[in-house]
C-alpha positions as a LaTeX table, in Angstrom:
\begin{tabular}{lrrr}
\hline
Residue & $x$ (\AA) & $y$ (\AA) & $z$ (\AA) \\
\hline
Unk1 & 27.87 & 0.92 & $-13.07$ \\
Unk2 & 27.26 & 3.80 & $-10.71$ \\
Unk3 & 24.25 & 4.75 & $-9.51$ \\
Unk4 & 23.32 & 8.66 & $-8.80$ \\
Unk5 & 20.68 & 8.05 & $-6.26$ \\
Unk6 & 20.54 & 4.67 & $-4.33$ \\
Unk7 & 17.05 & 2.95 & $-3.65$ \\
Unk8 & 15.64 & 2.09 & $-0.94$ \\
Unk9 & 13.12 & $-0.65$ & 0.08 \\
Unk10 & 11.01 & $-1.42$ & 3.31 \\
Unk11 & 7.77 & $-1.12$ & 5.21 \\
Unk12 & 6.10 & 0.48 & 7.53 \\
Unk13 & 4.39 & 0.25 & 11.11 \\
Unk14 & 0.42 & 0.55 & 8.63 \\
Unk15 & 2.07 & $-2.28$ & 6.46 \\
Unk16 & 3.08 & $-4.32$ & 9.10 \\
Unk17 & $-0.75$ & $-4.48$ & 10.94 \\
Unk18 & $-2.37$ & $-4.98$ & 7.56 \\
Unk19 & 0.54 & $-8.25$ & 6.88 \\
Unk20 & $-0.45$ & $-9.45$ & 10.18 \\
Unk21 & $-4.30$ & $-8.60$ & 9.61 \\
Unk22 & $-3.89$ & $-10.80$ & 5.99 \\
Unk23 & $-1.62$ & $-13.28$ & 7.49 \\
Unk24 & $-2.89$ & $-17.01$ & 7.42 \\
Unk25 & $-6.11$ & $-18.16$ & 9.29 \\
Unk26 & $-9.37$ & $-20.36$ & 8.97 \\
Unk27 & $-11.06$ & $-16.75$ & 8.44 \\
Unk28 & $-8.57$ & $-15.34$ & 5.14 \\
Unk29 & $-10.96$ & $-15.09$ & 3.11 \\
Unk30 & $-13.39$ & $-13.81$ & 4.66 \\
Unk31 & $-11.05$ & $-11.38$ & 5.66 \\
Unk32 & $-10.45$ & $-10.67$ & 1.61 \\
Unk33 & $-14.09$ & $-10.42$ & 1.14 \\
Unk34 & $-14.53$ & $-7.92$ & 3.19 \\
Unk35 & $-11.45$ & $-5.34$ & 2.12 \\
Unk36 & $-12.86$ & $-5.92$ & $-1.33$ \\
Unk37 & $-16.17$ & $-5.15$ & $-0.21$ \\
Unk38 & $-14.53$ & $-2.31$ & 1.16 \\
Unk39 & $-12.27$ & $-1.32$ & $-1.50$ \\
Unk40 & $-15.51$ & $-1.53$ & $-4.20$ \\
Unk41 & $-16.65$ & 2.17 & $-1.95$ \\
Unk42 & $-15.63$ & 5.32 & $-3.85$ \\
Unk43 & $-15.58$ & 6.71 & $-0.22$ \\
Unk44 & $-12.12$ & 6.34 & 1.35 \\
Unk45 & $-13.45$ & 6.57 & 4.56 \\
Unk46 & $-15.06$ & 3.39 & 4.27 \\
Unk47 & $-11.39$ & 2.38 & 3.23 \\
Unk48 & $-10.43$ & 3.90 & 6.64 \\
Unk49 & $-12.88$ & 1.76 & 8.77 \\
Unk50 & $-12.05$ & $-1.47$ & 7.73 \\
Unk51 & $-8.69$ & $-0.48$ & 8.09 \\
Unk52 & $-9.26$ & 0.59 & 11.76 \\
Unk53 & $-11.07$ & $-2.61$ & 12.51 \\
Unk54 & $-7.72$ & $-4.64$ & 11.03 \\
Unk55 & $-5.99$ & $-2.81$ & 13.85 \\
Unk56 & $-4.24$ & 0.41 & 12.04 \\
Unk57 & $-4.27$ & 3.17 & 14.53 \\
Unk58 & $-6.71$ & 6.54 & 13.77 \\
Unk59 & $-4.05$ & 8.41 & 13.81 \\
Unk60 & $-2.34$ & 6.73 & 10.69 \\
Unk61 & $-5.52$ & 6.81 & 8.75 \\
Unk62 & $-5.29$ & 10.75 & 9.65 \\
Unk63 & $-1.79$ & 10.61 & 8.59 \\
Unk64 & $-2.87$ & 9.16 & 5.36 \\
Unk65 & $-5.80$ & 11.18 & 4.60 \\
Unk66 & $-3.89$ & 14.96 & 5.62 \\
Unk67 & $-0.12$ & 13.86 & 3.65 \\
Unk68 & $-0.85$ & 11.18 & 1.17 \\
Unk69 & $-4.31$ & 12.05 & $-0.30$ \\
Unk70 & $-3.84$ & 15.49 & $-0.12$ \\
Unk71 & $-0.66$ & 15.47 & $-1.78$ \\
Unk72 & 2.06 & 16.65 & 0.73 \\
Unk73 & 4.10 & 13.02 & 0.67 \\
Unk74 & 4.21 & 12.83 & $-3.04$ \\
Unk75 & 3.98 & 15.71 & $-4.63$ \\
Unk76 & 2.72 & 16.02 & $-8.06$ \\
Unk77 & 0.53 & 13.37 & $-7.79$ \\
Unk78 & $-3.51$ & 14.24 & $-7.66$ \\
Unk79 & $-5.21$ & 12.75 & $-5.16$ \\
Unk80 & $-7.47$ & 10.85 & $-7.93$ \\
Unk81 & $-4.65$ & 9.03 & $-8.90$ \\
Unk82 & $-3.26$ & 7.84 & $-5.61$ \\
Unk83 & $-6.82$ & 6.50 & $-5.10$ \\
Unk84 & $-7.29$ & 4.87 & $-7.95$ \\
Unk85 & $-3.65$ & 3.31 & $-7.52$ \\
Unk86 & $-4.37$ & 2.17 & $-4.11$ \\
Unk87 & $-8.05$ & 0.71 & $-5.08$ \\
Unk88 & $-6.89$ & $-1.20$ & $-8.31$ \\
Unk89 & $-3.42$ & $-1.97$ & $-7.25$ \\
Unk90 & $-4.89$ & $-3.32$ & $-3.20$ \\
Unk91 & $-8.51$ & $-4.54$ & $-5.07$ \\
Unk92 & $-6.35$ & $-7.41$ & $-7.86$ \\
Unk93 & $-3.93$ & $-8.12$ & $-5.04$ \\
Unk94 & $-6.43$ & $-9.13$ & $-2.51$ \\
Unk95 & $-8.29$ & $-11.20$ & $-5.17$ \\
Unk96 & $-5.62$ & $-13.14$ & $-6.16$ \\
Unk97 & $-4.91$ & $-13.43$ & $-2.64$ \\
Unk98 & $-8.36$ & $-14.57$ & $-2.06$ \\
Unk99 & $-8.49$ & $-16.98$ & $-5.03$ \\
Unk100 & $-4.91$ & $-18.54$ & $-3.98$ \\
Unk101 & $-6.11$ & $-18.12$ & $-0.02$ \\
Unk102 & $-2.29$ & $-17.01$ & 0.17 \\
Unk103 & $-1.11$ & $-14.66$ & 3.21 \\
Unk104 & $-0.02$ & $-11.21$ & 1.68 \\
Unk105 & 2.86 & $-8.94$ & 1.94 \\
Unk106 & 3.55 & $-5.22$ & 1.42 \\
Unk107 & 6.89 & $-3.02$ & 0.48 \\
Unk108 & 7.18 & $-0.07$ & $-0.34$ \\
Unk109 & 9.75 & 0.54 & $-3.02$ \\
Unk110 & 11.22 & 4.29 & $-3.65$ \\
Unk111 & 11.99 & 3.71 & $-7.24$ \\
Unk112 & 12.06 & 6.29 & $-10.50$ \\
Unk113 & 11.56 & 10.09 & $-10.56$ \\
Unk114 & 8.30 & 12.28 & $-10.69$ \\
Unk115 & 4.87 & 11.06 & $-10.13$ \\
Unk116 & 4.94 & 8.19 & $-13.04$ \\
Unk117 & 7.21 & 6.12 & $-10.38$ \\
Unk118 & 3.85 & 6.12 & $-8.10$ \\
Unk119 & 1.86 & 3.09 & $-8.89$ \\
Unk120 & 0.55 & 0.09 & $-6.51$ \\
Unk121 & 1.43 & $-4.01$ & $-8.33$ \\
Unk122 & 1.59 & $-7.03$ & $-6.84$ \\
Unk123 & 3.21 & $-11.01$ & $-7.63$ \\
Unk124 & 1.91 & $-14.16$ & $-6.53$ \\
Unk125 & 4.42 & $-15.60$ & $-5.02$ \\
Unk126 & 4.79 & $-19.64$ & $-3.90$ \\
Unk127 & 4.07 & $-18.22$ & $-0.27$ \\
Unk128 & 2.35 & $-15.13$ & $-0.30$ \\
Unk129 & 0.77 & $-12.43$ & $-2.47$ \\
Unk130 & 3.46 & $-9.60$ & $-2.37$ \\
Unk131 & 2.16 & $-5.82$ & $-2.33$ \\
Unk132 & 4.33 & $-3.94$ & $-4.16$ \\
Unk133 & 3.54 & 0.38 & $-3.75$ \\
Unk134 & 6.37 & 2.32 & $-5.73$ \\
Unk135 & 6.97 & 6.26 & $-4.94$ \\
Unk136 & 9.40 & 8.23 & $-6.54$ \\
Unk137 & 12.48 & 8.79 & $-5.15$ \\
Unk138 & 12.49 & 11.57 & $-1.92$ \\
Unk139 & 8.52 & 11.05 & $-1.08$ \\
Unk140 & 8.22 & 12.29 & 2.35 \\
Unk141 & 8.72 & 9.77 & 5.24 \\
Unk142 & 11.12 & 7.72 & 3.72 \\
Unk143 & 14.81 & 7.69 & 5.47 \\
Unk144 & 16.11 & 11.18 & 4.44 \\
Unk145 & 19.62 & 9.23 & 3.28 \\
Unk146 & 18.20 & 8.33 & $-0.18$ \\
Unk147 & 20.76 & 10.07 & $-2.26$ \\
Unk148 & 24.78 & 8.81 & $-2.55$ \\
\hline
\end{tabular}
């Protein structure tokens, strides 16, 4: 089988701080209660906040706001959506990681063409509830070798 356009799989820097933030800890839940207190907001800026306070740098909520919301890193894809995504996708992950009081990961997955191949799951895993945020293939800010 040969594949036209190889995938690609990782993190980043934002992940990585909200892993850490989410990692185990006499306080997880708590934790959980409180992105899904923040999560319940319509306002993404209350998003924003609680991300700030779990150590993600202004400047990457910025980042986020001005490319991803506003549709420069994946074109095609209304802002609406991408919210919604994020809030249902990061809203059942964090209450299963909650109700399990597991640690949680995050990858991002390039995966699929257009803006149907943007969409935020998650599994429960033995050790950890694993975020799982697909983009299509070629979103901005991946590696720029994504193609064979």
């Amino acid at each position: 089988m040969v594949w036209q356009r190889r995938r690609w799989i990782g993190t980043m820097d934002e992940l990585l701080v909200m892993e850490q933030w989410f990692a185990e800890g006499d306080d997880l839940v708590s934790r959980y209660d409180d992105a899904l207190a923040a999560l319940a907001h319509t306002d993404v800026e209350v998003w924003f906040a609680d991300a700030v306070r779990a150590g993600v740098q202004v400047q990457s909520a910025q980042h986020f706001r001005r490319d991803w919301l506003n549709g420069t890193a994946i074109p095609g894809v209304e802002r609406d959506a991408i919210e919604a995504a994020l809030r249902d996708g990061f809203t059942a992950a964090i209450t299963d990681g909650r109700d399990t009081e597991l640690p949680m990961s995050i990858v991002w997955v390039m995966l699929g063409e257009g803006p149907r191949a943007f969409d935020v799951n998650h599994i429960v895993g033995a050790n950890a509830v694993t975020v799982v945020i697909s983009v299509p293939v070629g979103t901005k800010g991946a590696p720029s070798d994504n193609t064979d």
